[in-house]
C-alpha positions as CSV (number, residue, x, y, z in Angstrom):
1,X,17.3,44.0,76.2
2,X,16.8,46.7,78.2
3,X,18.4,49.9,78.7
4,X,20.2,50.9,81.6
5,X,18.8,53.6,83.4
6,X,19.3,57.4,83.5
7,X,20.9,57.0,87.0
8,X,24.2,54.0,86.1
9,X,25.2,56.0,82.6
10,X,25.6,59.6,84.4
11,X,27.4,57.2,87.1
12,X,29.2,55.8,84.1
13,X,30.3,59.3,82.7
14,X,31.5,60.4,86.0
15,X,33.8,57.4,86.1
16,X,35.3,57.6,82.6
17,X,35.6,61.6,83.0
18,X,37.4,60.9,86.5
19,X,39.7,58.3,85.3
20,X,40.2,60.8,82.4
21,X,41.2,63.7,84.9
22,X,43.0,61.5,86.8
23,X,45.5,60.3,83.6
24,X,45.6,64.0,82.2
25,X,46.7,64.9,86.1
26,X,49.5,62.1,86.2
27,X,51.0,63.4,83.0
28,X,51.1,67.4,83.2
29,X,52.3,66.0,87.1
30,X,55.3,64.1,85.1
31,X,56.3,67.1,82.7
32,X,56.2,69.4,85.6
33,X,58.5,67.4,87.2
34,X,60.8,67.0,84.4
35,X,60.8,70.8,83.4
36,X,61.8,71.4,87.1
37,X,64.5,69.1,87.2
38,X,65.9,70.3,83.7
39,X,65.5,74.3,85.2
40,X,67.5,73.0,88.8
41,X,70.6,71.1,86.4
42,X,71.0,74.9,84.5
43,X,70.5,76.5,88.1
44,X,73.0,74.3,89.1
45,X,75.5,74.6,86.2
46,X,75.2,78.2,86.3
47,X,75.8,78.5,90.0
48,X,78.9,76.4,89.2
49,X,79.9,79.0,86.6
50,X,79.7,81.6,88.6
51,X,81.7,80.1,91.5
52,X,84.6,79.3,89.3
53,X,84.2,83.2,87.9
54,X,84.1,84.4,91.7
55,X,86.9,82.4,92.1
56,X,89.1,83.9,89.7
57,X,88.0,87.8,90.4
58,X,88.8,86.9,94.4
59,X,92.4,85.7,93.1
60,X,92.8,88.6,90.8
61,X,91.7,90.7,93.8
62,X,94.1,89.3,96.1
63,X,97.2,89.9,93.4
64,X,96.1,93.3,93.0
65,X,95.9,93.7,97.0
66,X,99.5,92.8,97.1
67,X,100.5,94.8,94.0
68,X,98.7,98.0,95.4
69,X,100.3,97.4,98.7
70,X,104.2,96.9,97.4
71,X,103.1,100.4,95.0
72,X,102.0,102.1,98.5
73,X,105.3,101.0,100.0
74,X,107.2,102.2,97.7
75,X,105.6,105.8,97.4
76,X,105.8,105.7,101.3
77,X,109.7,105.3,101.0
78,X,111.6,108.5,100.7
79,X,113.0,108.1,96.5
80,X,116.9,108.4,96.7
81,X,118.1,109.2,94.0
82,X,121.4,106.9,92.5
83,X,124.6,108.0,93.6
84,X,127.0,107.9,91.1
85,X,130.7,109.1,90.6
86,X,130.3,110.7,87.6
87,X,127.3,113.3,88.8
88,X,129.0,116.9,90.3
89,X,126.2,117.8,93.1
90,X,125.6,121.8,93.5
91,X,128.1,122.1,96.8
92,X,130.7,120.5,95.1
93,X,130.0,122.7,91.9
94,X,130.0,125.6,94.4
95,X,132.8,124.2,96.3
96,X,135.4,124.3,93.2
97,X,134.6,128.0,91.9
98,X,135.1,128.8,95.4
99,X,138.5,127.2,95.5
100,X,139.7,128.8,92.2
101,X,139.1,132.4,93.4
102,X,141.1,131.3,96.8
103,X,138.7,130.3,99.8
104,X,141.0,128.4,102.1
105,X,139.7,125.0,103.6
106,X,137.5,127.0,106.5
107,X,135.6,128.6,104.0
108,X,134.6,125.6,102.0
109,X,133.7,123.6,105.4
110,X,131.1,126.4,106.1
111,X,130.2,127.8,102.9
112,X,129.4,124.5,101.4
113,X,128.7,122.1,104.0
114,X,131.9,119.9,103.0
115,X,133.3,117.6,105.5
116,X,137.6,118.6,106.6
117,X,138.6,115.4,104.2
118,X,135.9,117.0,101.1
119,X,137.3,120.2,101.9
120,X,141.4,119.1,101.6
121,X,140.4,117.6,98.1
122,X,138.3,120.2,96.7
123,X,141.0,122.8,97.7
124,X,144.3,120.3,96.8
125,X,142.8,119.9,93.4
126,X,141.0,123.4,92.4
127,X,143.1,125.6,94.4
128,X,145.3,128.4,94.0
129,X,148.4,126.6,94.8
130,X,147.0,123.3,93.8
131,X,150.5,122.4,91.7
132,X,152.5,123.0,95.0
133,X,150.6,120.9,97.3
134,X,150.6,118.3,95.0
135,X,154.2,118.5,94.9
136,X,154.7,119.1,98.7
137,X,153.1,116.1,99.2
């Protein structure tokens, strides 16, 4: 038998080593592929996750919006405070001691800002003469 020449075994090697390259190719080719499709599903489920978070902060955002807004309303509305029947303002307060020492209706009107009705009461109840114009009445 005879031995095949120098030439067909180095054309030999060059096949083996090219079919070689070519299977080692195809497989790092197929677990690059894999690894990229595995990174894009976390890329994708992240991206999700943060959408849903985005989501909440923009509705947390928009309830805060309003809440800040109705605060801001309020601070822009002049506070009055509750009027009650019990509570004796300053005028009135002023009103009285000036009826005890005998300011006549006028006086109250003008000193104290009372209206003619304020004044009548303030001077039928606190005045001088309060027990005859009770009675006169």
């Amino acid at each position: 038998m005879t031995l095949p020449s120098l030439d067909i075994l180095l054309l030999a090697g060059r096949a083996v080593f090219l079919l070689f390259s070519f299977i080692c190719a195809a497989i790092a080719f197929t677990a690059w592929r894999r690894a990229t499709q595995t990174q894009t599903q976390q890329v994708l489920e992240h991206t999700r996750l943060v959408l849903e978070r985005l989501a909440r902060i923009e509705a947390r955002v928009d309830a805060t919006k309003l809440c800040v807004s109705e605060l801001g309303e309020r601070v822009d509305r002049p506070q009055q405070p509750p009027q009650t029947a019990t509570t004796v303002t300053p005028g009135y307060q002023v009103a009285i001691r000036l009826a005890r020492s005998g300011a006549s209706r006028e006086e109250l009107m003008s000193g104290c800002g009372l209206s003619r009705g304020e004044a009548e009461l303030v001077h039928r109840l606190h005045g001088h003469n309060s027990a005859a114009c009770v009675t006169n009445s």
